[in-house]
C-alpha positions as CSV (number, residue, x, y, z in Angstrom):
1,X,-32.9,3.8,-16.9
2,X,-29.1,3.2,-16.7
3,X,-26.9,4.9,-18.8
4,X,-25.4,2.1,-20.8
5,X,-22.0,3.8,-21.5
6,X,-21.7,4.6,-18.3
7,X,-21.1,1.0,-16.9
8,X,-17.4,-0.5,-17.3
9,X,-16.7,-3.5,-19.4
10,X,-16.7,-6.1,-16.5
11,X,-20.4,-5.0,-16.1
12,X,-21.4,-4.9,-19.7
13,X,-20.6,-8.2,-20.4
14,X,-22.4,-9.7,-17.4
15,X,-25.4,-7.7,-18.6
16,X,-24.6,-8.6,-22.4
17,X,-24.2,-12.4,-21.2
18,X,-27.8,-12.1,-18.6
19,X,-29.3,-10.4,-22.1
20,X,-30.7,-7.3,-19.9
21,X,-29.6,-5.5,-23.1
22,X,-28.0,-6.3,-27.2
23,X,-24.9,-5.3,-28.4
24,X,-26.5,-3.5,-30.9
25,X,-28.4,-1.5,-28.3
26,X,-24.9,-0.9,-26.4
27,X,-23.1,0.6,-29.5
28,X,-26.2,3.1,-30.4
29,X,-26.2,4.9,-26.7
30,X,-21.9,5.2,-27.4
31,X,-23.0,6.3,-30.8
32,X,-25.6,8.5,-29.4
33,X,-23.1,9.7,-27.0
34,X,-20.3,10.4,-29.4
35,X,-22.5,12.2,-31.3
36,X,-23.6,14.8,-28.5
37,X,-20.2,15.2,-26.9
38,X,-17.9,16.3,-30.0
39,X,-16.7,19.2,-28.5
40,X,-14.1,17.3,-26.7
41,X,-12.3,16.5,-30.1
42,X,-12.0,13.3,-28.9
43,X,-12.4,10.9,-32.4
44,X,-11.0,11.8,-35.3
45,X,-12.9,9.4,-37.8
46,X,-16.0,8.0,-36.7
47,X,-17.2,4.2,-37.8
48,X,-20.8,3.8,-36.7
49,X,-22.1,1.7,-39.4
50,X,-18.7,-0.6,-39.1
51,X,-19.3,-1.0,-35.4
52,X,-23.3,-1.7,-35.9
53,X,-22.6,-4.8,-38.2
54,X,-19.7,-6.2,-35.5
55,X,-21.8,-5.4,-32.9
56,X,-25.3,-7.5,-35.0
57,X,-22.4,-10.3,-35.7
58,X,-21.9,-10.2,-31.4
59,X,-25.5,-10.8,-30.8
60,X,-25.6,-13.7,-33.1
61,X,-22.5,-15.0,-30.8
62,X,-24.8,-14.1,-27.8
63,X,-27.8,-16.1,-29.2
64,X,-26.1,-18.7,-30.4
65,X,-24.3,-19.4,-27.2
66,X,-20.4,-19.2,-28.5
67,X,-19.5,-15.6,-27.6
68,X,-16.2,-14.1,-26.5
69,X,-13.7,-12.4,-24.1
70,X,-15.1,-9.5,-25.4
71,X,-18.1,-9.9,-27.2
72,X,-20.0,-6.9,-27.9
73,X,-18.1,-4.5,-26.3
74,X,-17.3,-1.2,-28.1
75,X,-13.7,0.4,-28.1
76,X,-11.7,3.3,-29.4
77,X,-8.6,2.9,-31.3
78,X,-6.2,4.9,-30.9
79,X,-5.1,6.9,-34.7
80,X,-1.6,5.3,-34.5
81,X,-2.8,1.7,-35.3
82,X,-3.2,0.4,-38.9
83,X,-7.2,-0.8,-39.0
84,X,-7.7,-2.0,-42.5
85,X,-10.1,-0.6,-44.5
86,X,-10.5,2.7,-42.1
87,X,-8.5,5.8,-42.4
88,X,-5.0,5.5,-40.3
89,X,-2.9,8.7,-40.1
90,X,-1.0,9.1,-37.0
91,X,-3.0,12.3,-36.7
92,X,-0.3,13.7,-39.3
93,X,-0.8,16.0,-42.3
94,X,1.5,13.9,-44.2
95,X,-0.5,10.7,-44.2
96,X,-3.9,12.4,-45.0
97,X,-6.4,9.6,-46.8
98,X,-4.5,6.8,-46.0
99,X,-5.9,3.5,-45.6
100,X,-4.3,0.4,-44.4
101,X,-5.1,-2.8,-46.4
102,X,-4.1,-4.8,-42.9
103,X,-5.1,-5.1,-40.0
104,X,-2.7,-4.5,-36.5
105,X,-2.1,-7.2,-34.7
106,X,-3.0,-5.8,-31.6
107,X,-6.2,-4.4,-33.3
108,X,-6.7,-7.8,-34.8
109,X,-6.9,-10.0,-31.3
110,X,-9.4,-7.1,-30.3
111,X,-11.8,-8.1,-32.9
112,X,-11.3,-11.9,-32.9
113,X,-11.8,-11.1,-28.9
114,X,-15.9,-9.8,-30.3
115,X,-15.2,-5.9,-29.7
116,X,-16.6,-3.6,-32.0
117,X,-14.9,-0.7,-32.9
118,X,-16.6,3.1,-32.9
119,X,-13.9,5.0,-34.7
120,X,-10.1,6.5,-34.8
121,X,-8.8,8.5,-31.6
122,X,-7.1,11.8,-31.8
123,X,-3.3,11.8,-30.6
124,X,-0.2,14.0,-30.5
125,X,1.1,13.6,-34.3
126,X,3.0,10.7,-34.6
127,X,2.6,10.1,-30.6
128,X,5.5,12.9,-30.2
129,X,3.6,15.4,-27.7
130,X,2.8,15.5,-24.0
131,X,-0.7,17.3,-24.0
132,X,-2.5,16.6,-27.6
133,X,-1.7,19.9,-29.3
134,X,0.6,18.4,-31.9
135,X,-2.2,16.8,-33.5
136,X,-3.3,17.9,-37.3
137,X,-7.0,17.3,-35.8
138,X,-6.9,20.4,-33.3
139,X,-6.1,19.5,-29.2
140,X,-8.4,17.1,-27.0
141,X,-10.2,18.4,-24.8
142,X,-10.0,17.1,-21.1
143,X,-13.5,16.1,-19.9
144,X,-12.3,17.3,-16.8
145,X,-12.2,21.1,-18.0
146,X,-14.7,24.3,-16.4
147,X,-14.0,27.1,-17.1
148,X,-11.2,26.9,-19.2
149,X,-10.5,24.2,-21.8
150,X,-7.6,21.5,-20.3
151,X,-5.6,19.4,-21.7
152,X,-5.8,15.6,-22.2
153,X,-2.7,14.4,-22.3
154,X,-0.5,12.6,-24.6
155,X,0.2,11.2,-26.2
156,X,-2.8,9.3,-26.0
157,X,-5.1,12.2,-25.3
158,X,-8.1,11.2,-27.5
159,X,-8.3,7.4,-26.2
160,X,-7.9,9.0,-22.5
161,X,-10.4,11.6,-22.8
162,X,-13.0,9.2,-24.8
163,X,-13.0,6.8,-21.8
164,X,-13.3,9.5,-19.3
165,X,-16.1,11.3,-21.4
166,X,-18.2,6.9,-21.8
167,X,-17.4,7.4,-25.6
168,X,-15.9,4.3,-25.7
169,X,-16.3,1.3,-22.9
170,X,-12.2,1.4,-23.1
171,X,-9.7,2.4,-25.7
172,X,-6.5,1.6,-27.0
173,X,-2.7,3.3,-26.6
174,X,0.6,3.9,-26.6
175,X,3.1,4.3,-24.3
176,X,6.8,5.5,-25.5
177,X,7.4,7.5,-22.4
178,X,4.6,7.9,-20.5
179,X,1.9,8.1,-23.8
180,X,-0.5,5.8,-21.9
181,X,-0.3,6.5,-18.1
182,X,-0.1,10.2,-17.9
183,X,-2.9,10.9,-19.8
184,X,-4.9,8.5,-17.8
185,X,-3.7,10.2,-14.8
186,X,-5.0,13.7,-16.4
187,X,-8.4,12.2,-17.1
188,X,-9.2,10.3,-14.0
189,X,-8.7,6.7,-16.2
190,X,-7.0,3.5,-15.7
191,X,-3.8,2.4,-18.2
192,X,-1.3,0.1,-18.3
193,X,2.1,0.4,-20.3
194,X,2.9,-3.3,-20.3
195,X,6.1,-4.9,-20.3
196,X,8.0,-4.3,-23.9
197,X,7.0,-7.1,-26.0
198,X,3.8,-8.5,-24.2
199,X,2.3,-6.9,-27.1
200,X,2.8,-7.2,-30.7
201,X,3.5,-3.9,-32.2
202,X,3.1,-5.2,-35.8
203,X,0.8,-2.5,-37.5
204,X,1.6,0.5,-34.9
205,X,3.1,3.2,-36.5
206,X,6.4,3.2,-35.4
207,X,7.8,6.5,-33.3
208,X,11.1,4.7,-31.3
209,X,10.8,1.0,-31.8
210,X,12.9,-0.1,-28.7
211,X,10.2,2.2,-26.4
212,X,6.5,1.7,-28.2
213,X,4.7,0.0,-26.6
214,X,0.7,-1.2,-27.0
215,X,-1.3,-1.3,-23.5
216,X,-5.1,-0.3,-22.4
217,X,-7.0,2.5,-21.3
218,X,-10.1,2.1,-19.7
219,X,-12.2,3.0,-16.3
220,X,-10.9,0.7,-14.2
221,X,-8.5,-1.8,-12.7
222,X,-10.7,-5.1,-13.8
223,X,-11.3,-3.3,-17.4
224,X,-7.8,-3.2,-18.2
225,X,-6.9,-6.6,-16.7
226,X,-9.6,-8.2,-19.3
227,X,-8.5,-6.0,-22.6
228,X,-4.8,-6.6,-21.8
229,X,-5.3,-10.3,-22.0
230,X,-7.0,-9.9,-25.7
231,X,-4.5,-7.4,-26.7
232,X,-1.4,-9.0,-26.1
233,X,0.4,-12.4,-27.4
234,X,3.4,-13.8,-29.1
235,X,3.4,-12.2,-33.1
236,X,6.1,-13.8,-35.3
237,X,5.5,-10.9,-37.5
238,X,7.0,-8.6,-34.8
239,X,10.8,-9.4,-33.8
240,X,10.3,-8.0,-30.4
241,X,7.3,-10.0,-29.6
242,X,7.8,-12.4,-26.6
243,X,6.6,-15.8,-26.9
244,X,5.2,-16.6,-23.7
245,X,2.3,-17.7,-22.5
246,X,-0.7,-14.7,-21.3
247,X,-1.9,-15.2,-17.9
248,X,-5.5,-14.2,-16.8
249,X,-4.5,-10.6,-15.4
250,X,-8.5,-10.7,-13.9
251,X,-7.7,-14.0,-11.6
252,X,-5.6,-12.4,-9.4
253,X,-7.9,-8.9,-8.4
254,X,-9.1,-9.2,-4.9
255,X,-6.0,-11.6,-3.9
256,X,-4.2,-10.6,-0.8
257,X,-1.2,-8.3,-0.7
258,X,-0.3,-9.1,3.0
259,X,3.7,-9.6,2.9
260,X,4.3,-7.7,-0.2
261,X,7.4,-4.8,-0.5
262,X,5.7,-1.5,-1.7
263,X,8.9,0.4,-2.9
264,X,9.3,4.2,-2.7
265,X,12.2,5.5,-4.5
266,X,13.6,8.5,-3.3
267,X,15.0,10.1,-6.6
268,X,11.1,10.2,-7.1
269,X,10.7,12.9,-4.7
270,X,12.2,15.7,-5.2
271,X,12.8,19.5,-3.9
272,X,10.0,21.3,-4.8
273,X,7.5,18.5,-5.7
274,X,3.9,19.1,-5.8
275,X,2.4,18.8,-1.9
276,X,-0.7,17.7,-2.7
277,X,0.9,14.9,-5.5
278,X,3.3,14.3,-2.7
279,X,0.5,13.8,0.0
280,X,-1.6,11.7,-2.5
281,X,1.7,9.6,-2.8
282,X,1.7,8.9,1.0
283,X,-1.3,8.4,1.6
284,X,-1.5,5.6,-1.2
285,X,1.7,4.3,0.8
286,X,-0.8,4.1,4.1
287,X,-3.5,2.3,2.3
288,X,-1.3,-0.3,1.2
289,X,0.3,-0.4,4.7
290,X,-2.7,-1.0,5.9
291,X,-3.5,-4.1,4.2
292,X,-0.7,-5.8,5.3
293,X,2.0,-4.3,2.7
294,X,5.5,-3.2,3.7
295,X,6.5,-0.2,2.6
296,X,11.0,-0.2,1.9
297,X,12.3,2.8,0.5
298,X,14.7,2.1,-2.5
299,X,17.3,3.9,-4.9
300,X,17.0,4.5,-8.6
301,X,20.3,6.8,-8.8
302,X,20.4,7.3,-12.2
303,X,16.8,8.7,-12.4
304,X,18.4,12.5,-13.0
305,X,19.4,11.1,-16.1
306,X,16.6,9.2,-17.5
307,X,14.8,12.4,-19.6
308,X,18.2,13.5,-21.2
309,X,18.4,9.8,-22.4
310,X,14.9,9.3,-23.2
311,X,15.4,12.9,-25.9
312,X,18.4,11.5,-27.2
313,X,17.4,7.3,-28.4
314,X,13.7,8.4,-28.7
315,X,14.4,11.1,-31.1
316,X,17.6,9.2,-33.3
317,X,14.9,6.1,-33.9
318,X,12.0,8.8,-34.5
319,X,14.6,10.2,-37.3
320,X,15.2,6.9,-39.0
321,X,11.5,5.7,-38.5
322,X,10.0,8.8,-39.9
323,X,12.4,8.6,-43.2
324,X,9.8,6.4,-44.8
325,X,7.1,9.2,-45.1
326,X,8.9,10.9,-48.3
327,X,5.7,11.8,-50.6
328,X,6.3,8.9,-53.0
329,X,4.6,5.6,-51.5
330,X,1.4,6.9,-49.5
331,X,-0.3,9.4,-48.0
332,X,0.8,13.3,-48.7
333,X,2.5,14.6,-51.6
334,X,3.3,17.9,-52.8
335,X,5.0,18.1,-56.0
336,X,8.7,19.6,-56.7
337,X,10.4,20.7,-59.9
338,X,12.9,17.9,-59.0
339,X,12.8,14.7,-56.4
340,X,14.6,16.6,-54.1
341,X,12.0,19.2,-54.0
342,X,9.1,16.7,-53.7
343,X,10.9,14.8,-50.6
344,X,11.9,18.4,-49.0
345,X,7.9,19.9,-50.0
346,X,6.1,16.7,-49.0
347,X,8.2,16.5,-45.3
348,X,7.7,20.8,-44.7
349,X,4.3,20.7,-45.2
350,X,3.3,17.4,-43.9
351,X,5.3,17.1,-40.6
352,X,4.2,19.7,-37.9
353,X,6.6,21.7,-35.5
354,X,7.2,19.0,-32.9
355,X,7.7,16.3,-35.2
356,X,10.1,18.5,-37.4
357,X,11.8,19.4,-33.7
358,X,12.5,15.9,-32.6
359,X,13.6,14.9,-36.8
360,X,16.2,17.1,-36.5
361,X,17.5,16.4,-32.6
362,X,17.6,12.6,-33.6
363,X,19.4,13.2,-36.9
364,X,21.8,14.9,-35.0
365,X,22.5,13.1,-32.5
366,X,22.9,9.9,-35.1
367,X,25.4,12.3,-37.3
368,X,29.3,11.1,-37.8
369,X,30.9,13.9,-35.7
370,X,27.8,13.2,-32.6
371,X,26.7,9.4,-32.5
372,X,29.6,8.5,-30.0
373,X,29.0,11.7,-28.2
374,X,25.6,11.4,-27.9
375,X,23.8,8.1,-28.7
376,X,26.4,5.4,-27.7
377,X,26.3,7.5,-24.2
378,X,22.9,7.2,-24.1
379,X,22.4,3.9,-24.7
380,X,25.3,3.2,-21.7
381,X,23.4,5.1,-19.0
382,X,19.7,3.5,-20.5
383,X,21.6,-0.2,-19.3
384,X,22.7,1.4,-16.2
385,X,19.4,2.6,-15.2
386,X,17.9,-1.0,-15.9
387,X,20.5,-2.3,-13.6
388,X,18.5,0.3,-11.0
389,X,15.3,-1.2,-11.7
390,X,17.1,-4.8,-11.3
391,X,18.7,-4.0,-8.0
392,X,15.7,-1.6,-6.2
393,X,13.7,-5.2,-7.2
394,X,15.9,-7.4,-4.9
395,X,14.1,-5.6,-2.5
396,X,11.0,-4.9,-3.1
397,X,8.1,-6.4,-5.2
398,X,6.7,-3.3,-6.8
399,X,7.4,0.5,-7.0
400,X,4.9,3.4,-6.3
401,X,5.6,6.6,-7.4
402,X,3.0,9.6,-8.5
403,X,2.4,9.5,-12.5
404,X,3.0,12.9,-13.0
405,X,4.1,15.7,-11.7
406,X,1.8,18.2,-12.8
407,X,-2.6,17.7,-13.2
408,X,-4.0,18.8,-16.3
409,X,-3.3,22.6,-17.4
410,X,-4.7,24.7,-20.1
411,X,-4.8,24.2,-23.9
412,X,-1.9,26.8,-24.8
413,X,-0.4,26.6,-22.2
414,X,2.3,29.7,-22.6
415,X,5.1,28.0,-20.3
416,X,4.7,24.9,-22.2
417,X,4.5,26.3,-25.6
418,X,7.7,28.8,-25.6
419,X,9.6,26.4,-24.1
420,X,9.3,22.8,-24.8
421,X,11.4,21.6,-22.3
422,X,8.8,22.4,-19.5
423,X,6.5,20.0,-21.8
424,X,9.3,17.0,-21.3
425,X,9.8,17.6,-17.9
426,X,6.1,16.3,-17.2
427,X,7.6,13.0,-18.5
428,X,10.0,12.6,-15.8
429,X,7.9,10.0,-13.2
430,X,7.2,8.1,-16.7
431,X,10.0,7.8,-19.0
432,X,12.2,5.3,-16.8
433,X,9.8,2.7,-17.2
434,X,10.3,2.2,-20.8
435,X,13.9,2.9,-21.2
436,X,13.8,-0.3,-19.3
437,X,11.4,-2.4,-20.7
438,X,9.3,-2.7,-17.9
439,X,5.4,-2.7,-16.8
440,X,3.4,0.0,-14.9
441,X,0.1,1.1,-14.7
442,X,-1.6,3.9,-13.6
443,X,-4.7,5.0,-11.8
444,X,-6.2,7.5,-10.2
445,X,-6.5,7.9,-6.5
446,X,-7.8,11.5,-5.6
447,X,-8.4,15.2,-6.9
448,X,-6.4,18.3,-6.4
449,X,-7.6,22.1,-5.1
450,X,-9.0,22.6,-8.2
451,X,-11.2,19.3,-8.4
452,X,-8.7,17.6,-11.3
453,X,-7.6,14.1,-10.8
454,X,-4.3,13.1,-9.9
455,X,-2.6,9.8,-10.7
456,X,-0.3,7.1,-9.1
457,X,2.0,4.4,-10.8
458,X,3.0,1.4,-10.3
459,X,5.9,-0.2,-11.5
460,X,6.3,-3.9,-12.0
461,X,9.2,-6.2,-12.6
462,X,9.7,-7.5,-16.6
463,X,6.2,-9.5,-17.3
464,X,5.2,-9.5,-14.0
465,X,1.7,-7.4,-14.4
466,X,0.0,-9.5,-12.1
467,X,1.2,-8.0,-9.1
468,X,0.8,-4.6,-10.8
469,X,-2.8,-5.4,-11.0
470,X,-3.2,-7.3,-7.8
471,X,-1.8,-4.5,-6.0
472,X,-3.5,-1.5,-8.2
473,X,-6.7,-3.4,-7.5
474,X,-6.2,-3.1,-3.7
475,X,-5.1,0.6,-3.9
476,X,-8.3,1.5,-6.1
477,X,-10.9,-0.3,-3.6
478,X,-9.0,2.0,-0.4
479,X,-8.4,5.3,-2.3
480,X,-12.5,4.7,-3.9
481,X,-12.1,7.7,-6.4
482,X,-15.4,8.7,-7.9
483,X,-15.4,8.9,-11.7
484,X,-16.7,11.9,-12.9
């Protein structure tokens, strides 16, 4: 018999719709599943009996004829987005037992879309992390690991490593610099980063509001296409919401990409790059060449300075997000003789070491003597690498670049843990994207020397994700990678 969590959601609801199987009997085998596979620290809460009733309420849809986009269909949620009634903590010490009494926006159209949800995701605390080790929970471990436990990614490790691992038919994240797409790339997944404001991020905990941004993780091109469309929409609770209208991202797959300009920026490339990313790069190049694609090399010169920028705005709006969490309201609280001493108690013991780190960078950089120095600077270069994006898309029609620069290396990593810089620098294909507001999506395209998957992106002008998924939909049928 087929393994049900093994098929992706394109094929679940045809067999959903055809009644080969319930909804009910979909959710036990990912129950089933999650419940023989913990060692990959994947879930942080588990909600079987509150995705049993939604999936019992998706096979009275089913019988009665009115189900939809996403009926049945069981997903993982990502720890970073408010789910009312179920525990919501940013995978942070300092927001232990809370529970929302909304529901996110993002997580909302999910469930008026028919999925059922299976339980919180792990993540790096507060989404500040690159691999999953920030996390109060303990690290995620990559399904991908043999003989030594790998990393997931981050920072939305869990949600990666759940899809790669059929606990979940597909997943939610976040994507701040890279949060989505290079942990897909680690785990062999699909993701897309959509453009900022295609999704609401009403009831996402906030790390840098001008970055966050909501997308899906899932096992395929087709998967994400069809959560995408349920996940995103105009919210007039969100400021930064866009009100325009949602295409269908699944028309499009299949179309032909004869005539279109693949770009290949040359910043992207450079001395000392990995070969094998490097060859995989190419060779994606060729297969879209070969269907009828031109491939015009471009210039993004102020790519250097992207990852200074990115640690400068991310951290400053981390610092004034993160001010909220002060013991009083929610969540943590360890008592003080005085206020002071409950704020300073509460924010020590509930904040880990990266979260502390990138507090204190941003409150810096925001401080009298430094804002002009640092952050005004910042935000200049940030508009002049947009203008890159603007003028490299005056001559092509989408980017291709590898996602990361690096596949998936060990849990403790010792290069990565004494000096946290080596960490950011794995963020250096990725972090462009959001600084300018853009869309890419990842996906994997072939394995490395030591059998790990390796990633490519592609980069899409603002709200333009159907040619990301038109033409990531031709370069997953050529490069045919094998899920594990």
């Amino acid at each position: 018999m087929t393994d049900l969590t093994e098929l992706t959601i394109a094929e679940a609801l045809k067999s959903l719709k055809n009644k080969e199987f319930s909804a009910t009997e979909l959710t036990n085998a990912y129950i089933q599943k999650m419940e023989n596979t913990r060692e990959y620290n994947a879930y942080v809460l588990e909600t079987p009996e509150v995705a049993l009733e939604q999936a019992r309420l998706s096979d009275e849809h089913y019988k009665n004829g009115t189900n939809r986009a996403l009926e049945g269909i069981p997903l993982g949620i990502k720890d970073l987005f408010c789910t009312k009634g179920i525990r919501s903590t940013a995978c942070s010490h300092i927001l232990d037992g809370f529970v929302p009494q909304y529901e996110s926006t993002v997580t909302q159209h999910l469930l008026n879309a028919g999925a059922s949800f299976l339980g919180k995701l792990n993540m790096d605390e507060f989404a500040m992390g690159g691999s999953n080790e920030t996390s109060y929970y303990g690290p995620v471990v990559n399904p991908w690991s043999s003989s030594e436990p790998l990393v997931a990614g981050g920072s939305s490790g869990g949600s990666a490593a759940a899809v790669a691992a059929h606990l979940c038919a597909g997943a939610t994240g976040t994507d701040t610099g890279g949060s989505i797409r290079q942990p897909a790339a680690f785990c062999g997944i699909t993701g897309i980063k959509p453009t900022y404001g295609r999704c609401s991020r009403w009831g996402i905990m906030a790390f840098a509001s001008s970055l966050d941004q909501a997308g899906p993780m899932a096992k395929d091109v087709r998967d994400c296409a069809i959560m995408l469309r349920a996940m995103a929409g105009y919210d007039a609770k969100d400021s930064t919401s866009v009100d325009m209208k949602v295409p269908d991202f699944e028309q499009v797959l299949g179309q032909d990409i004869k005539g279109l300009k693949i770009g290949i920026p040359s910043e992207y490339r450079p001395d000392g790059l990995n070969k094998e990313i490097s060859g995989l790069w190419d060779k994606s190049a060729q297969m879209l060449q070969s269907r009828g694609a031109e491939i015009v090399h471009i210039n993004l010169p102020h790519t250097p300075y992207a990852l200074p920028v990115y640690y400068i705005i991310a951290p400053a709006e981390a610092s004034s997000n993160l001010a909220r969490y002060d013991g009083i309201r929610y969540g943590l609280r360890v008592k003080g003789e005085k206020l002071d001493d409950l704020y300073i108690n509460t924010r020590t013991e509930g904040f880990g070491t990266e979260v502390k780190r990138r507090i204190m960078i941003g409150t810096y950089v925001l401080s009298a003597g430094y804002f002009d120095a640092y952050y005004v600077k910042a935000q200049k270069v940030r508009r002049l690498i947009k203008q890159d994006f603007e003028k490299a898309f005056e001559k092509c029609d989408v980017i291709l670049t590898p996602t990361s620069p690096v596949s998936a290396f060990k849990i403790g990593d010792e290069s990565m843990q004494e000096n946290p810089i080596n960490m950011y620098l794995n963020d250096v294909f990725t972090v462009s994207v959001n600084l300018a507001g853009l869309p890419a999506l990842s996906l994997p395209v072939g394995l490395d020397s030591k059998g790990l998957p390796l990633g490519m992106q592609l980069i899409g002008k603002a709200f333009d994700e159907e040619t990301i998924f038109k033409t990531a939909y031709a370069l997953e049928k050529d490069a045919a990678f094998k899920r594990k």
